[in-house]
N, C-alpha and C positions, 0 to 999 in steps of 0.2 A: 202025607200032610196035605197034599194039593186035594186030593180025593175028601179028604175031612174039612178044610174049608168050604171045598163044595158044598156038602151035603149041610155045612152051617148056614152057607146061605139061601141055602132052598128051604130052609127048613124056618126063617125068620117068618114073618109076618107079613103079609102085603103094605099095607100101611106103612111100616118101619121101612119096608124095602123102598119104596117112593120117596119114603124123604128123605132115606140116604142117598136115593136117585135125584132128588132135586138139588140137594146139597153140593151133589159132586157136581154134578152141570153149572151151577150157579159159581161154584173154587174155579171149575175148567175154565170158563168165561173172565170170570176177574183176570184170568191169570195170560189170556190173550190179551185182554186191553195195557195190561203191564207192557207186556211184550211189544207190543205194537209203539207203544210210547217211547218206550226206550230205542225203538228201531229208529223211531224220528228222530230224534235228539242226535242218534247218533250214524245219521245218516246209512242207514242200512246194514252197520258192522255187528257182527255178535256183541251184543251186549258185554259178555263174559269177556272177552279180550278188549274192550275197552275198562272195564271199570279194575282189569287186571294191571292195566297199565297207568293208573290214578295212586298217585304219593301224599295221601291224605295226612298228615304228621305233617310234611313240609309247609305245604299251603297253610296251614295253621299257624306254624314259625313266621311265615311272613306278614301275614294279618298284622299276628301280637304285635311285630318290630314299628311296623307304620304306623299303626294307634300310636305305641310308644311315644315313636318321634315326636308327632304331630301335637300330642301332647305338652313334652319338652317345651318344645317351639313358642307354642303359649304361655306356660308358662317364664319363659327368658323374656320375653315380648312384652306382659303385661309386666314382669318384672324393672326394663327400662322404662317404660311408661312411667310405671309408680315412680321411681327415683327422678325419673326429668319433673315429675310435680312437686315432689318434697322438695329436691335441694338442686335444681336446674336453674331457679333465681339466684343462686349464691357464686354462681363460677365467674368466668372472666368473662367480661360483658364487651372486650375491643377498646375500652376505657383504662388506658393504664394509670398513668398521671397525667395532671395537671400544672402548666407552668404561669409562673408570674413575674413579669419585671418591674419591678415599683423603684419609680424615682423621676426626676425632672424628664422630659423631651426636649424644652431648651433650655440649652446650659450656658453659662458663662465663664470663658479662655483661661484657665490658671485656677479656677475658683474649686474647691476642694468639694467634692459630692458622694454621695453615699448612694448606691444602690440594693435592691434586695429582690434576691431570687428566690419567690415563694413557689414550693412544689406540694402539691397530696397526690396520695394515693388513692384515685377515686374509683378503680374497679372492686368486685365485693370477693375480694380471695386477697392471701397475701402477696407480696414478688420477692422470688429468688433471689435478685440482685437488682439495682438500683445503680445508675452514675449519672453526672452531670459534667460535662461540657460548655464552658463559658468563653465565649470570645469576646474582648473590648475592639475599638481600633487600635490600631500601630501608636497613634498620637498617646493614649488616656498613660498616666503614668500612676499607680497602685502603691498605694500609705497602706491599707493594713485589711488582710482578707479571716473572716471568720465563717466558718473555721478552715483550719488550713486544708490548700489542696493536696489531696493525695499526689499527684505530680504534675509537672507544668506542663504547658499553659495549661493552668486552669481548671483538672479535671479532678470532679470528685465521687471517688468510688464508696459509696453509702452502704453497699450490701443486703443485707436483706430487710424486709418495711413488712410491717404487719398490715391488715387489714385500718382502711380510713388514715395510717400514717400520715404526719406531714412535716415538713421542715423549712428550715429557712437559709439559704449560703449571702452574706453581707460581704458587698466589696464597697472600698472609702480607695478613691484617688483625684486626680484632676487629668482632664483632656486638655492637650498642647495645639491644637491642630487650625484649620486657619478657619479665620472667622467669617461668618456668612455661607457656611458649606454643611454640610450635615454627612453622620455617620450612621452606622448602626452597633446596637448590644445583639448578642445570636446565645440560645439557651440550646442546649439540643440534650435531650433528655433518653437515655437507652434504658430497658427496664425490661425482666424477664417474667412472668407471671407461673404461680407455683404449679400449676398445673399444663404449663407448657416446657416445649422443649428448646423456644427458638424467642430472640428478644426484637423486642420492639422499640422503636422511635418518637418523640414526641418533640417538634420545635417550636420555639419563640422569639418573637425577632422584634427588635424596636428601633426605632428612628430617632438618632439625634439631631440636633439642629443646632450648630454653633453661633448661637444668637448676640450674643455679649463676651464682655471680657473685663477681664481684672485692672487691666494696661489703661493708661490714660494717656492718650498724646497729643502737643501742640507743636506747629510749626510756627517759626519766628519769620520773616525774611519783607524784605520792601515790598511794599504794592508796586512800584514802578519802577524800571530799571533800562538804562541805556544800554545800548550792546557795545561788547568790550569794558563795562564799568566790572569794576570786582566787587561783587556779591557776597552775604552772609549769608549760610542759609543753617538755622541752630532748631534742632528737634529734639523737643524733651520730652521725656520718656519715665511715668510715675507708676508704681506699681499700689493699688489700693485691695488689694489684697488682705487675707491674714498671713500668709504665707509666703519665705522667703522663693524665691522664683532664682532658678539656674538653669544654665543652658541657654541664656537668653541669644539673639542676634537679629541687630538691627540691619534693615536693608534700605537704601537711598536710590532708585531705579533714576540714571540721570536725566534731569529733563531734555527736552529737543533743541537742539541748539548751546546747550549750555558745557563749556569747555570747564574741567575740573583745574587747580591749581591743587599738583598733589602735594606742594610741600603745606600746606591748609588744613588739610582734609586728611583724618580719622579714618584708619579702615583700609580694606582690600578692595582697590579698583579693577574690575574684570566683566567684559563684556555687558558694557553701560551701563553699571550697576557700581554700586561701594557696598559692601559687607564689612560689617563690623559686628567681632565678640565682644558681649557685655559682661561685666562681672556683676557676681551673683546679686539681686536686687530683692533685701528685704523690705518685708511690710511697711507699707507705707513712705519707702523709699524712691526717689528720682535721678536721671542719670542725665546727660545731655549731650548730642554729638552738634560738631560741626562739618559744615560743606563750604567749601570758599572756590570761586572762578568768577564765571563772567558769561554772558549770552557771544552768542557769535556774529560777528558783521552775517546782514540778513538775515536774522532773525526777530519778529518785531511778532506783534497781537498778545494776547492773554494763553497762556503757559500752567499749565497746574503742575505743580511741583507736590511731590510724595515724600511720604516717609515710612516707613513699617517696624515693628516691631514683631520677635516670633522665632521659632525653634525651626532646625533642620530636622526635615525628616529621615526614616531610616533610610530609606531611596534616595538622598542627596538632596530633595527639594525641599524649600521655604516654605514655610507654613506660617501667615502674619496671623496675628493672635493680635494684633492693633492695628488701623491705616489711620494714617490724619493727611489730607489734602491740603493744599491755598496753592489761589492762582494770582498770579504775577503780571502786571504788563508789561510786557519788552515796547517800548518806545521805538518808533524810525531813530537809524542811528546816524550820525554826521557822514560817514563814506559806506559805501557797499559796495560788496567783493566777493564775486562766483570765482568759484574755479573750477574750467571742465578741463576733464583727461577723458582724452581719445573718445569724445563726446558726450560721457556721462561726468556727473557730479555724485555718483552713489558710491559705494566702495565695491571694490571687486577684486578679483582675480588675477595675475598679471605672468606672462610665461616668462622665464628668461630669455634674455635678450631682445626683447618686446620691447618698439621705440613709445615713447608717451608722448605722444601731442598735447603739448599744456596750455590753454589761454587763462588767461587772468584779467578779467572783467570789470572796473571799476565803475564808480557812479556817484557824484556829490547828491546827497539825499539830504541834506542839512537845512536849505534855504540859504545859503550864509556861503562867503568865502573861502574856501580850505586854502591853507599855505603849508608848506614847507614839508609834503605828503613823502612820505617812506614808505617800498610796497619791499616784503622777501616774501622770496616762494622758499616754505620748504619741503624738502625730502626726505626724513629723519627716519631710519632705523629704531625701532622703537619696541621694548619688550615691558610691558606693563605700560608705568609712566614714566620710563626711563630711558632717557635719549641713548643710544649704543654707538660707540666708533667705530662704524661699520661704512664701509664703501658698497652702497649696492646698487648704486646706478653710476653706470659708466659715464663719469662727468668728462673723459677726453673725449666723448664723441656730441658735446653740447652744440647743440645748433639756436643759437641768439640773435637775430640780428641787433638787437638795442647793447650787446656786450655787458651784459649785465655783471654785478662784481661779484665772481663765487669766492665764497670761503668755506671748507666742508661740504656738506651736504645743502649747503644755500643758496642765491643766486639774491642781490640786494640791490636794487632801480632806485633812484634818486632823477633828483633836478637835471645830474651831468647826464645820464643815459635818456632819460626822459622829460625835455623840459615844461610837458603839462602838469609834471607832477609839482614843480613851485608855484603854479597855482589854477586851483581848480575852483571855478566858478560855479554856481549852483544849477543843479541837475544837469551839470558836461558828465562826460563819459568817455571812458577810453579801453582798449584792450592791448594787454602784452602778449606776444606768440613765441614758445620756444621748444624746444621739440629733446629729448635725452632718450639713450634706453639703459632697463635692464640690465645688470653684466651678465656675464654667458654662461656662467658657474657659478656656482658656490659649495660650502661647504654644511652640513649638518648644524653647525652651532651657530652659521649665519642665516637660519632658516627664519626669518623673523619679519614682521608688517611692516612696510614702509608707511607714514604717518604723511598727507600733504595736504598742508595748509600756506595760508598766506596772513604775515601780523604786517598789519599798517603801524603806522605814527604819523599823527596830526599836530605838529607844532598849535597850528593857528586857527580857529576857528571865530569869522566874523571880527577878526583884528584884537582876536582876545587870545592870550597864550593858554595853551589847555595843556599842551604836552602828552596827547591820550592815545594808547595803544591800545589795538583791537584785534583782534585773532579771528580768521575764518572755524568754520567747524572742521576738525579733520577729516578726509579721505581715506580708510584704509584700503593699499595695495598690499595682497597679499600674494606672497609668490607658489606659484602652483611647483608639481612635480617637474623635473626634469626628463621624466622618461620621453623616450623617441623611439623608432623605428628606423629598421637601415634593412635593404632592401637589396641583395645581391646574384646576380646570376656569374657563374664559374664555370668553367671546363679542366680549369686544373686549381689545385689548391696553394697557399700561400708559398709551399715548399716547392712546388712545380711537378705535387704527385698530379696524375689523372685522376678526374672527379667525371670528365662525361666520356660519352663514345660517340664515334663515326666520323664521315667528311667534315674536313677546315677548308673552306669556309664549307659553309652547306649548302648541299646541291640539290638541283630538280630531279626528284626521282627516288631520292635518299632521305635517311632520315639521323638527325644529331642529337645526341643526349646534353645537355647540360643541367648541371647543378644549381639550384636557386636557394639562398638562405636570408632567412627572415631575426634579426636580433634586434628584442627587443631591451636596453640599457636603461638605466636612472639610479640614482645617489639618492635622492629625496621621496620620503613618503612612501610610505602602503598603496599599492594598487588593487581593485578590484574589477571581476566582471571584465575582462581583457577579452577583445576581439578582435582580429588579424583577418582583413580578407583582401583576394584581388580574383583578375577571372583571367583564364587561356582565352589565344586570341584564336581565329579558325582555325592557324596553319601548327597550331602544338596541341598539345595532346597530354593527358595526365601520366606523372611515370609512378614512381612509388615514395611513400615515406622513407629517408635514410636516417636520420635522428632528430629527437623529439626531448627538452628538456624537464616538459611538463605540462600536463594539458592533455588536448585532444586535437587531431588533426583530422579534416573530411574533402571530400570533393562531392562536389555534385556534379555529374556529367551531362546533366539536360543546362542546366545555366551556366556550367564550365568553370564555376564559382570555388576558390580555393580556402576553406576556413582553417581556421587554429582559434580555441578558446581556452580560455584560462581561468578558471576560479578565482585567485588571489596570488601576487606576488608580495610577499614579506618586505619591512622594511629594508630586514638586513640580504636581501636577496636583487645582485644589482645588471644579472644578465641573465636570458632567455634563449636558446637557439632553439630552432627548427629548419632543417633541411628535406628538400625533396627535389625526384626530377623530373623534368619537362623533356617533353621528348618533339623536336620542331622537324616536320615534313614540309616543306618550304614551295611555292609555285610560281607558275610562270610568270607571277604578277610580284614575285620578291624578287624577282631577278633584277641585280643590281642594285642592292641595297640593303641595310641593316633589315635583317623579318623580326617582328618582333616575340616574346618571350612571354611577358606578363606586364597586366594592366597595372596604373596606382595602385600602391598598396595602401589600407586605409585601418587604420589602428584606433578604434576606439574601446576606452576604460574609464574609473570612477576613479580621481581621487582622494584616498579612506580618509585623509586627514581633512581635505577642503567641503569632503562630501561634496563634489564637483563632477560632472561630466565631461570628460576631455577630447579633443580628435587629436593625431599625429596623423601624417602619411609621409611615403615616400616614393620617389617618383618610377615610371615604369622602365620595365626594362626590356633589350633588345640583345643580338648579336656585337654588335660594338662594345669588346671586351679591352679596353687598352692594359688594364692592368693585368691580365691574365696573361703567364708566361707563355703559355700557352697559345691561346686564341686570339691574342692583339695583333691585329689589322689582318685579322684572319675571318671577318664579319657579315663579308658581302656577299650576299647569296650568288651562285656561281649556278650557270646550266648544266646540266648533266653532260 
C-alpha cells in the first residue's frame, strides 16, 4: 500500500503537485498561528490540558441564573414604582384625626353649659379602631352626656371609622370652682390606621376662665363702728340661675380685730373663718347669714369685711363661686388695751410649766373722762368657742403685786386694787404686771388653746353713763409636747446589777467602763425628725451600743460627737431608750475631782401636731454618781 501511494504521487502532475504543495504549507502555517495563540492565552500550558480542564455546560448555568435574577429585580422594582404612583396618595398620610372643642372659654359659676367634641377622620385610609378620652376639672358637675360613655371618666371607644368619618361627643353640666381662676377641657384622641400595626395619639386642650357666676351677693353692716360696739354683719346670698344649686357653703373669713359672739353667729367657727352649709338654693331664690361681735380695744382705720359664697372641693378646699366685699371704719375707741405675754402680743406656742410674764397696758384715747374703769385678764381654756373647766395655768403659783381678784381662770382690777382705774383722765396711761405659769402636766383631753384676752367696762364716759364693755383681740397659747430628755450615766443598775467595769473611783493609769442612757418620754403629740446629740470629752472614749429602741445610733470619732436619730415617734408611743458605754482613762489633771463623762445633751424634734421646731436638753454628766449603788461617793479620780 505504501509502495502504491508512492507511485500515485509520482505519477500526478506537476501542477496538481504544487498546489497541493502550496495548500499543505499554507494548512501548516494557519495551524502554527493557532498554536501560538493559544500558547499565549494560556501562558505556555498545552493547550489540550487546558481546554480539557474547561466545564463548559456549567458556565452557561450561571450566565442563565444572573440574567434571570437581574431581570426579576426589575421587574419587582418597576413593579413598586408603579403601585407607589397609583395608590401611594391613598395610604396614611401621619393625619389621623382631628379634634374640636366648641363652647364658651369664659364661663359663668353654676350656669349650665354645653360643650362638643367635634372629631374627623382626616387621613385617606380607614382606622382600625378609634377612642376618646375626655377630661373636665374636678369642679365641672355633668347633666347629661351623648352619647353615653363606654366607661368612666369619660372614655369613648368608637371602633372602627371609615375613610373622611366624623362624629360628634356633647357633654351639658356646670363648673363649681372658684371665680377669677381658670381651668382646662383635655381631648386625647388614640386611633389605629388600617394599614398599621401600632396607634396613635392626637390632643386638645382648652382653657377656661371662670369669669362670672350665677350667685349675687350683698353685704349689710355699718359704715362706722366703735370698738367693743356689737356689730351686725348680714350677707345675702341670691342664686339667679335657671337651676336649683346644692352643695352650696358659705364662708365669713373674720375680719382683723373683730371678736365673733358665737351665741349670734350661723355656722362653724374654725381657724378665723365661720363656714356655714346652705340648703339647697333654687332658681331665683336668696338665703341670708348673720355675723354678730364687735372690733377689739385697738383696733381702729378702715377694715374690709368679706363674704363668699361656693362648694368644697374634693381636696377639702373652698372654691368661692361669689365674694362681696364693704369696708368698715373702726373709729379710736374710749380706752385702749395691749397685752403682751413674755414680750409678744402674737399667739404662740407655750411649753408646760413655762412662767408668762403678762403686762396689761392701758390708755384713755377718748378725749373725755373715763370713771368707774373695770380691767379682767383672762386665761380661758378654750375648744372652738367654748369656754372649758379646765385648770391649765397654775394659779397657786400667781405672782400679783396689785392682789388682783381671781375667780377661775380670771384675775379682776377695780378702783380697790387699782385706784387710777376710778378715773382716768384723757390720754393717761397705766400698765398692770403679773407673772403665772403653765401646770407641769396634763392629760390628752386637756390638750387645748388657752384663749387671753382682757374685757374693760366703762361705767362713765365724759360724765355720761354709757355702761360699755370692750374685749381685747384673743391671744392664742397653745401647749406644745411634753416630750424631754433625761440624760444618765450608771455603773450599776436600779437593781444594783453591774452595768460598767474596772477601778471605783477611777484611777491614773486605768481605765472605767460606765453606762450612759439617753430616754426620751412625752404623753402629748406626734413627734418627728428627733435628734439626740452630745460629744466625749478628751479623757473617755467611745465604748459600744448596748440597746437601741428605735432609730439609729453613730459616733463620729474625729468630733467625738455621739448621735441617735429618729424618724418619728407615734402619738401612742410614750418612751425611747438608748444605751451605750463610755469608757473614761482619766489624768493627772482629774486627779481629785469628778472627770467628766459626756457633754449637754441636746435633743432636737418637730412637733407633728404644732408643726413646730422644738429644743429639750439635759444637762452633762460626770463621775459623781450618788444615786448609784454602786459608784456613790465613789467619783473622785484617785492616782494610780
Amino acid at each position: 500500500m505504501k509502495l502504491k501511494a508512492l507511485n500515485e504521487q509520482e505519477s500526478k502532475p506537476p501542477t496538481e503537485a504544487k498546489s497541493e504543495s502550496k495548500v499543505s504549507e499554507k494548512a501548516g502555517k494557519k495551524k502554527d498561528e493557532v498554536t501560538e495563540s493559544l500558547a499565549a492565552i494560556y501562558e505556555g500550558q498545552p493547550s489540550k490540558e487546558w481546554l480539557n480542564t474547561m466545564d463548559h455546560g456549567k458556565r452557561k448555568t450561571w450566565m442563565t441564573a444572573l440574567v434571570s435574577v437581574s431581570i426579576l429585580l426589575l421587574v419587582i422594582i418597576g413593579a413598586a414604582w408603579l403601585g407607589f404612583w397609583i395608590w401611594g396618595g391613598r395610604g396614611f398620610s401621619g393625619d389621623g384625626i382631628r379634634i374640636q372643642i366648641e363652647g364658651p372659654d369664659r364661663i359663668a359659676v353654676g350656669q349650665e353649659i354645653t360643650y362638643f367634641v367635634n372629631w374627623f377622620n382626616v387621613s385617606r385610609e380607614p382606622l382600625a379602631s378609634t377612642e376618646f378620652r375626655i377630661s373636665f376639672p374636678n369642679d365641672f358637675i355633668i347633666s347629661d352626656i351623648d352619647p353615653e360613655p363606654t366607661s368612666q371618666p369619660l372614655v369613648f371607644r368608637l371602633g372602627a371609622q371609615s375613610v373622611e368619618a366624623r362624629g360628634t361627643i356633647k357633654v351639658t353640666g356646670r363648673f363649681t370652682g372658684a371665680l377669677d381662676t381658670t381651668s382646662h377641657i383635655q381631648v386625647i384622641g388614640t386611633y389605629r390606621p388600617a394599614s398599621f400595626n401600632s396607634d396613635f395619639e392626637e390632643l386638645m386642650t382648652k382653657q377656661i376662665v371662670y369669669a362670672d357666676s350665677v350667685f349675687k351677693g350683698e353685704l349689710e353692716i355699718l359704715p362706722k363702728v366703735l370698738p367693743g360696739d356689737e356689730v351686725t354683719i348680714r350677707y345675702r346670698i341670691e342664686n339667679t340661675g335657671s337651676e336649683r344649686m346644692e352643695g352650696l357653703r358659705a364662708r365669713f373669713p373674720i375680719p382683723e380685730g373683730f371678736v365673733l359672739n358665737a351665741t349670734g353667729t350661723e355656722g362653724e367657727i374654725a381657724d378665723f373663718e365661720v363656714l356655714q352649709d346652705l340648703e339647697p338654693l333654687e332658681a331665683g331664690a336668696s338665703t341670708e347669714l348673720t355675723f354678730v361681735g364687735a372690733f377689739s380695744l385697738g383696733s381702729s382705720g378702715d377694715v374690709e369685711v368679706v363674704g363668699e359664697v361656693g362648694y368644697t372641693t374634693p381636696d377639702g378646699r373652698f372654691a368661692a363661686a361669689q365674694r362681696s366685699t364693704q369696708n368698715v371704719s373702726v373709729l379710736a375707741g374710749d380706752l385702749s388695751i395691749n397685752v403682751v405675754i413674755n414680750g409678744s402680743q402674737d399667739d404662740r406656742s407655750v411649753n408646760l410649766g413655762e412662767w408668762q410674764r403678762i403686762a396689761v397696758a392701758y390708755e384713755n384715747t377718748s378725749g373725755e373722762l373715763l370713771e368707774d374703769v373695770t380691767l379682767v385678764l383672762h386665761l380661758e381654756p378654750m375648744e372652738g368657742d367654748e369656754i372649758l373647766d379646765l385648770e391649765l395655768v397654775d394659779w397657786e403659783q400667781l405672782e400679783d403685786e396689785l392682789k388682783g381678784s381671781r375667780s377661775g381662770n380670771s384675775v379682776t382690777f377695780t378702783a380697790k386694787q387699782l385706784e387710777d382705774l376710778e378715773t382716768i383722765e384723757a390720754n393717761a396711761d397705766g400698765t398692770i404686771e403679773l407673772s403665772v405659769p403653765i401646770v407641769n402636766s396634763i392629760t390628752s383631753d386637756e390638750d387645748v388653746p388657752i384663749h387671753a384676752y382682757v374685757e374693760a367696762t366703762i361705767v362713765n364716759v365724759g360724765g355720761q353713763e354709757v355702761n360699755r364693755i370692750v374685749k381685747t383681740k384673743p391671744m392664742l397659747l397653745t401647749l406644745q409636747t411634753d416630750a424631754q430628755i433625761q440624760s444618765v450615766a450608771r455603773y450599776s443598775s436600779v437593781e444594783g446589777a453591774p452595768l460598767g467595769s474596772g477601778p471605783l473611783p477611777p484611777q491614773v493609769g486605768s481605765s472605767t467602763t460606765y453606762r450612759v442612757e439617753w430616754t426620751v418620754t412625752k404623753s402629748l403629740h406626734e413627734l418627728e425628725r428627733l435628734s439626740v446629740s452630745a460629744s466625749l470629752p478628751k479623757a473617755t472614749r467611745w465604748g459600744t451600743v448596748k440597746e437601741i429602741d428605735a432609730g439609729e445610733a453613730g459616733y463620729d470619732p474625729d468630733s467625738k460627737l455621739v448621735t441617735w436619730k429618729i424618724n418619728k415617734m407615734p402619738e401612742d408611743v410614750d418612751e425611747l431608750l438608748l444605751s451605750f458605754d463610755v469608757v473614761l482613762s482619766p489624768s493627772e489633771a482629774d486627779v481629785g475631782r469628778f472627770a467628766k463623762l459626756l457633754s449637754e445633751t441636746r435633743f432636737e424634734f418637730t412637733d407633728a401636731k404644732l408643726q413646730e421646731s422644738l429644743v429639750r436638753t439635759s444637762g452633762a454628766l460626770n463621775t459623781d454618781l450618788p444615786d448609784d449603788s454602786i459608784a456613790q461617793r465613789k467619783g473622785v479620780v484617785a492616782k494610780d
